[in-house]
DOPA-887143 format. One record per residue: x, y, z negated of N, C-alpha, C, CB in turn. Coordinates in steps of 0.2 Angstrom, whole numbers, padded with zeros to 4 digits, always signed. Atoms other than C-alpha are relative to their C-alpha. Glycine has a CB too. Example, Ala and Ser with C-alpha at 12.3 -4.5 7.8 and 13.67 -1.06 7.14 Angstrom:
+0004-0006+0000+0062-0022-0039+0004+0006+0000-0005+0000-0006/-0004-0006+0001+0068-0005-0036-0004+0005-0003+0002+0002+0007/
END
This chain:
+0003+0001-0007+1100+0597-0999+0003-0006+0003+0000+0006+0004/-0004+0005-0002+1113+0585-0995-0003-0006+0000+0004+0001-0004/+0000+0007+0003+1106+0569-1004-0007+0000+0004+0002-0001-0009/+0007+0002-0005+1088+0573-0993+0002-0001+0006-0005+0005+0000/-0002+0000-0006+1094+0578-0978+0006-0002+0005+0000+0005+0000/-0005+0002-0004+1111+0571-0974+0005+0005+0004-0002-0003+0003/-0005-0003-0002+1118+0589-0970+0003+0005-0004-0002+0001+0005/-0003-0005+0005+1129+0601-0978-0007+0006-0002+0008+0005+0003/+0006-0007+0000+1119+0617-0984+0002+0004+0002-0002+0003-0005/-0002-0005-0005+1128+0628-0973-0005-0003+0005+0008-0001+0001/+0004+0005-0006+1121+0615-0959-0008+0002-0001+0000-0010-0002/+0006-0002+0000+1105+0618-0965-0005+0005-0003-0002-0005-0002/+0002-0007+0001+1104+0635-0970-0001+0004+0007+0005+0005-0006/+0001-0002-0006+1108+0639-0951-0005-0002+0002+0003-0002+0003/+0004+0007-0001+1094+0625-0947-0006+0006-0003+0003-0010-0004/+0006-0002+0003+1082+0636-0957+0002+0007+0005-0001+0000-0010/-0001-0006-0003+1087+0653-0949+0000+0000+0009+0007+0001-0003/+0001+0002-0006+1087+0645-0933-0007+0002+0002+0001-0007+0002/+0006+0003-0002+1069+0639-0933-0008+0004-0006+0002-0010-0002/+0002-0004+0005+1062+0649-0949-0006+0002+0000+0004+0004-0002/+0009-0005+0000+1050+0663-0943-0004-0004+0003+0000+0007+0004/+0006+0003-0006+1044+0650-0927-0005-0005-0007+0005-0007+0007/+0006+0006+0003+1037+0638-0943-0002+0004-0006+0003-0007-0004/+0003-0003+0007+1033+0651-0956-0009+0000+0001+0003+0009-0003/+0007+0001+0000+1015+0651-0961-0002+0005-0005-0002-0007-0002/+0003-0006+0005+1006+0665-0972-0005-0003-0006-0005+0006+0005/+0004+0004+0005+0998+0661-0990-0006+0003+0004+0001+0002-0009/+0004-0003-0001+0979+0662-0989-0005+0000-0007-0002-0001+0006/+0002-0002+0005+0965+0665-1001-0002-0007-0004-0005+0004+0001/+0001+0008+0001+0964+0644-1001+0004-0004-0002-0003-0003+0004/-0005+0002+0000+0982+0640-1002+0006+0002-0001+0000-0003+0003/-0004-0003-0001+0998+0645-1005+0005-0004+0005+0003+0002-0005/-0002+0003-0005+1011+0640-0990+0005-0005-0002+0004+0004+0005/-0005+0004+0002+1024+0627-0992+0007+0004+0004-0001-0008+0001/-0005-0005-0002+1041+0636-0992+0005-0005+0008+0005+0002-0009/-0005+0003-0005+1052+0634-0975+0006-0004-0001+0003+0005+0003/-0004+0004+0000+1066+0627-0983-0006-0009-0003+0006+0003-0006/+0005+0009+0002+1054+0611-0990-0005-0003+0006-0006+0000-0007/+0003+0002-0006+1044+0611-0974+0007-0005+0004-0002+0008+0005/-0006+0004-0004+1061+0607-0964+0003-0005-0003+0006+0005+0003/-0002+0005+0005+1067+0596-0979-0005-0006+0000+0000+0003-0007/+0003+0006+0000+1054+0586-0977-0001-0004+0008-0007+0001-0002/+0001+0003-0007+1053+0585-0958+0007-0004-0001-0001+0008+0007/-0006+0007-0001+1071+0577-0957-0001-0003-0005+0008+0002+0000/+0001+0006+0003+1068+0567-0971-0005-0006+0004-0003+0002-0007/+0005+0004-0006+1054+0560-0959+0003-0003+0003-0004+0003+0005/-0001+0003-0006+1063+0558-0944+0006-0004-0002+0001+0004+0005/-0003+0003-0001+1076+0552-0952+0001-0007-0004+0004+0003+0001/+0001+0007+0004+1069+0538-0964-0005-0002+0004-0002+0001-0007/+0004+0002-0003+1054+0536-0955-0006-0001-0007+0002-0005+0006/+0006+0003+0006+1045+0534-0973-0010+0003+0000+0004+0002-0009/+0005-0002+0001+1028+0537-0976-0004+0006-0003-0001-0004-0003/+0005-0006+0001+1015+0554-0979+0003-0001-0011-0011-0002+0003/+0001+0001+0011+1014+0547-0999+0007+0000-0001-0004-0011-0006/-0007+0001+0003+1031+0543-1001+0005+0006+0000+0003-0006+0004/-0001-0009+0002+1038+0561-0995-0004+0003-0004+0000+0004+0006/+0004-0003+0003+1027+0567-1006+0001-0002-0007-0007-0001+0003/-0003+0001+0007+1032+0559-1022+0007+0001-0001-0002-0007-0003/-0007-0001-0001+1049+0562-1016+0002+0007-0001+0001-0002+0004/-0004-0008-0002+1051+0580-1014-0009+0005-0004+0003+0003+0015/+0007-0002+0002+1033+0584-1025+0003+0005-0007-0006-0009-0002/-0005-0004+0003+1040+0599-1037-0004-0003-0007+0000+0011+0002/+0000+0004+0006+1039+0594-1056-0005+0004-0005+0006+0000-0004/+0007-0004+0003+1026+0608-1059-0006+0000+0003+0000+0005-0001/+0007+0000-0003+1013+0604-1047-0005-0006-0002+0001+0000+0007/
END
């Protein structure tokens, strides 16, 4: 998590535990959720690259989807 985020994983296991239940989201019959830790992985990668929808998305895109 380090080399996305820029913070320890302590840092950002708290950071999930903080904010966790407020962003979880429930599978449904059309999708399954994207997990809380890659939600918030992607959000600071956002703010703090500022890069693009495509480009977080080939970046953090899992190797089996």
């Amino acid at each position: 998590m380090q080399n996305l985020t820029g913070m320890s994983m302590s840092d950002f296991e708290k950071l999930a535990t903080i904010v966790g239940l407020q962003i979880a989201k429930r599978d449904t019959n059309f999708r399954e959720t994207i997990p809380i830790n890659e939600r918030i992985a992607v959000t600071l990668r956002f703010l703090a690259t500022r890069d693009s929808f495509g480009s977080l998305m080939y970046l953090l895109k899992s190797p089996n989807s």
